[in-house]
Each structure stands twice: as structure tokens, then as C-alpha cells.
N, C-alpha and C positions, 0 to 999 in steps of 0.2 A: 529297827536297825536296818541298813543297808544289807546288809547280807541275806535278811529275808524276803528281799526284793526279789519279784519272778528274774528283771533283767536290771541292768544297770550300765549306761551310757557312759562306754570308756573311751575317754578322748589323748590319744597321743598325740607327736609333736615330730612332725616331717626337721633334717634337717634346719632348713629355712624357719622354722619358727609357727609353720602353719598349722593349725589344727587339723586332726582327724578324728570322727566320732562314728563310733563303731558300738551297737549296742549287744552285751554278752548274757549269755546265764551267768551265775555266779555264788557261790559258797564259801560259808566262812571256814575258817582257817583256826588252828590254835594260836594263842597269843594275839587276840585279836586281826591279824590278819583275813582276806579276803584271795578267794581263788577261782581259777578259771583256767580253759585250756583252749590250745588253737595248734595252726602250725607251722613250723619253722620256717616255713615258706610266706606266711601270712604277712601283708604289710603292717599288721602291729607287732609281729616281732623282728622285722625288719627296722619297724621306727625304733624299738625298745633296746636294739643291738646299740643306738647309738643313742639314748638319753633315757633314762630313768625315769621322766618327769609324765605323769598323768594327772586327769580328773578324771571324777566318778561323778554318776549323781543317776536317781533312778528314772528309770522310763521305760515303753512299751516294748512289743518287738518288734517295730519300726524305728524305735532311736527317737520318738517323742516321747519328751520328759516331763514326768509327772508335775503337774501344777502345784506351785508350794515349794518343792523342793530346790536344793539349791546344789551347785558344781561346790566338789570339795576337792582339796588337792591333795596328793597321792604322790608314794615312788612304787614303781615295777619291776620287778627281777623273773627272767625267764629260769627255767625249773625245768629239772629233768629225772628219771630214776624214783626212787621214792617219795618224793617231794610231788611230783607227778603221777604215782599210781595214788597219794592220800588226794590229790585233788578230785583225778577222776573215779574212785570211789564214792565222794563225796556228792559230783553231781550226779552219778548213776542213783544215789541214793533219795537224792532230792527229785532229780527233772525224769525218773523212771522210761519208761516205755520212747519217751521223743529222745531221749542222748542217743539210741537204737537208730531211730531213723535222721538223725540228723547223723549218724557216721554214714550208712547209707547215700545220704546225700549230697555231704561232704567229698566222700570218695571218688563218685561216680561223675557229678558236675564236673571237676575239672578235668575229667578225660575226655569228656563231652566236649570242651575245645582245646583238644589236643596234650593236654600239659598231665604233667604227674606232680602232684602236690600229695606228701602224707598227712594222715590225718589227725591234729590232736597229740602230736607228738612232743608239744611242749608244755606247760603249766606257765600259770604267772600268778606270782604271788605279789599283792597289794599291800602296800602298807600305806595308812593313812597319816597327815600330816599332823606331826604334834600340836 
């Protein structure tokens, strides 16, 4: 199953139609669903603000995709509030010790050039295409 993947190469869709692939951790969800979180500031929820439409498909944590597997297609809804604390429960539970230091790293990189981004304030819940 995709959701037991360590990561999984999520690709949005700029405006213009152009792809972005961005590879995430990731956790399933109830009812089949698939989850993950970032932040509000992030260009995938910037893309996601204005189209629903993603692919999935697994790979490293560089965003090279596992050999064999295939892009599958997907919609995305960004999440807030509970829908949000069962996500990041979720990968706290799964990805232990590194969700720590990637808040850490998260946090601190973008004040490193000047900017204030929060961290992981969103969720995005996957749903795969029928």
C-alpha cells in the first residue's frame, strides 16, 4: 500500500498547468484516505488553494521514484483543526524522533533568509482516484 511508503512524490499543478513534485512523508487516513502536513505558506498549498488535482506515486527523500511504480491520480483538500492534530498524531507516530527535528528545521531555515513561515499548520488529505 502507498501509505506504507517512507515517502511519496506529490505532484501539484501551478496555475498554468505545469507540474510540481515535491516528495513528503505520508500517513493513511480513515476511509482510505492518505495524509500529510506542511504550511500555509508552502507552495503546495498555494497550488492546492487553487486546484485540487494531484499525483502520488512512491519514492526516496530526494523525490526519485521508486522503480516499478507508477503516478496515480488524486484530489487534495487542505485541513485544519482536527482533521490536522489526527494527521500529525499520525506521522508523530509513524516518522518518531525525525517529525522533532524536521520542526526544528522547518522553523529555523526560513528565518535563516529573513522570512517567517509557520510550521505544519496545515494537513492535506489525499484521496485517490476512483
Amino acid at each position: 500500500m502507498i501509505s506504507d511508503e517512507k515517502y511519496i512524490l506529490v505532484t501539484t499543478f501551478r496555475r498554468d498547468g505545469t507540474p510540481v513534485k515535491t516528495p513528503t512523508w505520508v500517513v493513511a487516513l480513515d476511509s482510505g484516505n492518505l495524509g500529510f502536513y506542511t504550511s500555509s505558506q508552502s507552495g503546495k498549498a498555494k497550488r492546492l488553494a487553487h486546484t485540487d488535482r494531484v499525483t502520488i506515486q512512491p519514492c526516496d527523500a530526494r523525490g526519485r521514484v521508486k522503480p516499478g511504480s507508477e503516478s496515480v491520480d488524486a484530489t487534495a483538500r487542505l485541513v485544519e483543526g482536527s482533521d490536522l492534530d489526527d494527521i500529525r498524531t499520525r506521522l508523530v507516530a509513524k516518522y518518531g524522533l525525525a517529525t522533532k527535528v524536521a520542526k526544528v528545521w522547518g522553523t529555523a531555515a526560513p528565518l535563516l533568509k529573513g522570512k517567517r513561515m509557520p510550521y505544519a499548520d496545515r494537513g492535506v488529505v489525499i484521496t485517490l482516484a476512483a
